[in-house]
N, C-alpha and C positions, 0 to 999 in steps of 0.2 A: 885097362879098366877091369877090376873084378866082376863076377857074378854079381855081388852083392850089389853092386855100385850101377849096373846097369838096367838090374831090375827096382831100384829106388830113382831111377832115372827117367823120365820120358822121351829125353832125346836122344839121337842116335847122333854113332860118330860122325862129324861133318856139322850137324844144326849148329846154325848159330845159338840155342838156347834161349831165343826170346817168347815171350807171348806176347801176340797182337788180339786187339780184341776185332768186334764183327763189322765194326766202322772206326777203318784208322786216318789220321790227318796225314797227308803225304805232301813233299815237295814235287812241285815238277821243273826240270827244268828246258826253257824255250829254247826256241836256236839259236838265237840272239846272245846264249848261255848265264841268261835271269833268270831266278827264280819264281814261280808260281807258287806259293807258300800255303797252308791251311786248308788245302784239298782234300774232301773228304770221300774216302773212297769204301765202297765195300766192299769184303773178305769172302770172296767167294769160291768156296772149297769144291763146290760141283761144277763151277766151271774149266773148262781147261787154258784159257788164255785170258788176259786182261782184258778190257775193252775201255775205251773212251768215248765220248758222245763229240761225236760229229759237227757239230755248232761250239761245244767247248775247245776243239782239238784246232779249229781252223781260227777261235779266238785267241790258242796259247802261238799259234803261228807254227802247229807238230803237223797240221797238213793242207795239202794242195797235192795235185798231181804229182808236182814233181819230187814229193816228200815220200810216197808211197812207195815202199821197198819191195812188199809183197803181195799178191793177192793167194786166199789158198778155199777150199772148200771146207767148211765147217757146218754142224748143226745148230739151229738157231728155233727156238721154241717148235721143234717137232720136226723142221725142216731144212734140208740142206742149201746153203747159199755160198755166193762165192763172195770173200769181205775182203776187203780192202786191211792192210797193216803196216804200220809203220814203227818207226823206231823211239822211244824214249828212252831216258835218264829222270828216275825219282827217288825219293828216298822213304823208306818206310823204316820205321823206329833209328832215325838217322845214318840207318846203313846205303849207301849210294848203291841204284842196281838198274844196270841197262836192258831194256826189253825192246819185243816186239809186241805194239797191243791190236788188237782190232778195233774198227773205223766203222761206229753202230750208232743208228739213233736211239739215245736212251734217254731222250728228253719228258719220257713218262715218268720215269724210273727216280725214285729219291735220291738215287747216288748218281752222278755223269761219269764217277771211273767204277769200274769192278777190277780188284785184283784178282785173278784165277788160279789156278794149282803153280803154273809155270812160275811165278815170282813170289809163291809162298812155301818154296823148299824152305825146310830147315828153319821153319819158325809155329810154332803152334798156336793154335787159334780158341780165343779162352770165348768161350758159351754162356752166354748172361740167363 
């Protein structure tokens, strides 16, 4: 890639080159390995991990105890806790991508998923 080519460029080598915008639809997929379709999640660039809502997660059948791979210590509106994570498979602008999200009640919150930094490599995020 030239000079010229990369500075007319916003992406760097490796992005996929997509733009998602600040509320994208996402697949999820269950264990059962069905799909959960037209899941609206928010693009959230300050966070650092995904997160799912708690009462959503245990209706897509992603947790129960025995589903829980991690627990690790993060910040959560000012203060440290220890949250529970587990593992998905979803798809955002149809590319399939396995993570680990956090296990939060975000039954206040308009969105029940947030995407965070970790599953927004390599795609940019367009600002209405």
């Amino acid at each position: 890639m030239t000079l010229l080519n990369k500075l007319a460029s916003p992406f760097q080598a490796g992005d996929k080159g997509k733009v998602i915008g600040v509320v994208e639809p996402i697949s999820i997929r269950r264990q059962d390995g069905s799909e959960e379709e037209g899941v609206l999640a928010k693009v959230d660039t300050g966070e650092d991990y995904s997160q799912i809502d708690k009462k959503l997660a245990q209706e897509l059948g992603l947790y129960s105890a025995e589903l829980v791979v991690d627990r690790i210590t993060t910040e959560i509106d000012g203060r440290e806790r220890l949250v529970e994570q587990i593992e998905v498979s979803f798809t955002i602008d149809g590319d399939w991508l396995n993570s680990r999200w956090l296990v939060l009640d975000l039954a206040d919150e308009k969105q029940l998923v947030v995407l965070g930094k970790e599953d927004l490599r390599g795609y940019l995020v367009r600002i209405p």
